[in-house]
C-alpha positions as semicolon CSV with decimal commas, in nm:
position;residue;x (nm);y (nm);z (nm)
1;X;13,508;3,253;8,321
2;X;13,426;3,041;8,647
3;X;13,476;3,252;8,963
4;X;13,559;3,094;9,254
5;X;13,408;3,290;9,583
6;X;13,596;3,435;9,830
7;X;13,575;3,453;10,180
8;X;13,582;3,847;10,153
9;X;13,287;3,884;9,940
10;X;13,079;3,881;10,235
11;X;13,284;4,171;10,381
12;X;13,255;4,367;10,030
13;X;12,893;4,382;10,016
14;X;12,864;4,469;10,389
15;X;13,076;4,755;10,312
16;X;12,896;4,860;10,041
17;X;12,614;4,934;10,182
18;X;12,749;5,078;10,498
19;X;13,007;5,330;10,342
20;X;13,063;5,552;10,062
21;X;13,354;5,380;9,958
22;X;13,526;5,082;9,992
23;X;13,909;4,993;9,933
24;X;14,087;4,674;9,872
25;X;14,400;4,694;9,883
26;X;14,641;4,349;9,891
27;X;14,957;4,193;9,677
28;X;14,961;4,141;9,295
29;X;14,720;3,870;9,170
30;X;14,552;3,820;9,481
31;X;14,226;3,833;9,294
32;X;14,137;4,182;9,380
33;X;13,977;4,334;9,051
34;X;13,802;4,025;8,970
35;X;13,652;4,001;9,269
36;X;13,529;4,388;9,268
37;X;13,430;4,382;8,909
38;X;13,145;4,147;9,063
39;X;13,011;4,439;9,276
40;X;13,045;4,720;9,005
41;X;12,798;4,857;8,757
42;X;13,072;5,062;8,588
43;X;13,459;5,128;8,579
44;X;13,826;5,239;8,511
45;X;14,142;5,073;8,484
46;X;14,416;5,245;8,551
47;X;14,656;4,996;8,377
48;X;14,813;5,216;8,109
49;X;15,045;5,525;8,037
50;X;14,772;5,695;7,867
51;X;14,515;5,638;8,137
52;X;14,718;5,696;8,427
53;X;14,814;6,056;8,269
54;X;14,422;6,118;8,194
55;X;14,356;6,046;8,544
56;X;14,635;6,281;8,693
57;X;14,532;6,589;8,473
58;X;14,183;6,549;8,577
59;X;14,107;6,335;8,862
60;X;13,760;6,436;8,958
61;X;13,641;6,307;8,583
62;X;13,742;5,927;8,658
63;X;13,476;5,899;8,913
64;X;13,217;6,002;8,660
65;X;12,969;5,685;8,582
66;X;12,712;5,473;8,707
67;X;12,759;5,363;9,100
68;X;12,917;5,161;9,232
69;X;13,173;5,293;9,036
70;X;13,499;5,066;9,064
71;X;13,850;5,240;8,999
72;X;14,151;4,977;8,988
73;X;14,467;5,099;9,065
74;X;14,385;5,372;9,194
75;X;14,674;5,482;9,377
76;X;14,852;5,552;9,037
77;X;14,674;5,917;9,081
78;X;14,657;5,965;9,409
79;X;14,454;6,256;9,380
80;X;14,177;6,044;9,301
81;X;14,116;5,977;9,692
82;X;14,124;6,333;9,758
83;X;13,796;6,379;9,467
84;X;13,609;6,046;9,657
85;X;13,615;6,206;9,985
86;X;13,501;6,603;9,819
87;X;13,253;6,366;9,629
88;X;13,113;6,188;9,917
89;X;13,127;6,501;10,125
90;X;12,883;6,649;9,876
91;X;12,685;6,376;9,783
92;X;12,731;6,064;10,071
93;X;12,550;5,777;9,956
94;X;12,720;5,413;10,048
95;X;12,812;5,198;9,792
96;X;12,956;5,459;9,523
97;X;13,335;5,379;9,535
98;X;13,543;5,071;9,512
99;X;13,877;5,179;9,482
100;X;14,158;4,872;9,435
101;X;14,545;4,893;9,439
102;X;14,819;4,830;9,670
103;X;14,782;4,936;10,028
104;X;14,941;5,264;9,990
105;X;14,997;5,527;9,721
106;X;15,348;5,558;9,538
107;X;15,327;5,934;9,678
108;X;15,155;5,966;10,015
109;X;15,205;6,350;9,995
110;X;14,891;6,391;9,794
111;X;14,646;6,209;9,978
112;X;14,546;6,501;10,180
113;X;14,333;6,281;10,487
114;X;14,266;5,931;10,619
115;X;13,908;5,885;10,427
116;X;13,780;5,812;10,790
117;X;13,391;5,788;10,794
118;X;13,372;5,805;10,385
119;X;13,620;5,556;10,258
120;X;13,640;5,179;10,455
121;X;13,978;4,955;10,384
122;X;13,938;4,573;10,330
123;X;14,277;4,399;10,308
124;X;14,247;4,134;10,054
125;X;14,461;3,836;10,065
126;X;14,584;3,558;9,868
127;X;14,347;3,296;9,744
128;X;14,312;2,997;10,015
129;X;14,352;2,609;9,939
130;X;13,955;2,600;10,062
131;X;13,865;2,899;9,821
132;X;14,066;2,740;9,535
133;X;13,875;2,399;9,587
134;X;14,212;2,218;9,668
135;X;14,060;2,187;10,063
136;X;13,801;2,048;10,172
137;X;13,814;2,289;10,494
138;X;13,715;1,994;10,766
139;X;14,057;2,094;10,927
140;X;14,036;2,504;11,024
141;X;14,291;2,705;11,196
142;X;13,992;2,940;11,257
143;X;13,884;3,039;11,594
144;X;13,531;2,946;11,788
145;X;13,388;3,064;12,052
């Protein structure tokens, strides 16, 4: 499969190895496990009814594998931010956590704190006409200084 980059790659592995965990959060198909599964050296997908309920039962054990360790869709167990920030309280090292999902959880109640200092949001967008090869970019609505 031919991946097209992104302009928030850059961003991804900055964050990576300047926090303990990174989320991307953004709309449906905006490219946002594809992208991540680039950075990971192992994962979860929390894309079934089966997993999901493995995940709520025992949250702690879906962050157990080689780092970075990407879990998509995370916000399907909430909980699971709650066991990244005990984990990286224990044991900080940047670059163990990519969490990706929606912006926020379905139930807000059980994220217990903001991840400040451990856990580092990227908002991913859509793919643009230059990252989709269908621009050639010479016309920017960028800023410069």
């Amino acid at each position: 499969m031919m991946y097209y980059q992104r302009l928030i790659d850059k961003d991804i592995e900055l964050k990576l190895k300047s926090s303990g965990a990174v989320v991307v959060a953004g709309p449906k198909f905006c490219g946002k496990t594809t992208t991540c599964m680039l950075y990971q050296k192992s994962f979860v997908k929390l894309n079934t009814k089966q997993a999901i309920a493995m995940a709520r039962m025992n949250p702690k054990a879906v962050l157990n594998g080689e780092t970075p360790r990407l879990i998509d869709e995370w916000q399907k167990a909430p909980d699971i931010w709650n066991q990244v920030k005990d984990d990286l309280d224990f044991d900080y090292r940047f670059g163990k956590y990519i969490l990706t999902g929606s912006s926020t959880p379905a139930d807000k109640a059980e994220v217990y704190h903001s991840g400040a200092g451990r856990i580092t949001p990227l908002k991913m967008r859509p793919m643009t006409l230059w990252e989709s090869k269908e621009s050639k970019g010479t016309v920017s609505l960028q800023l410069h200084n």
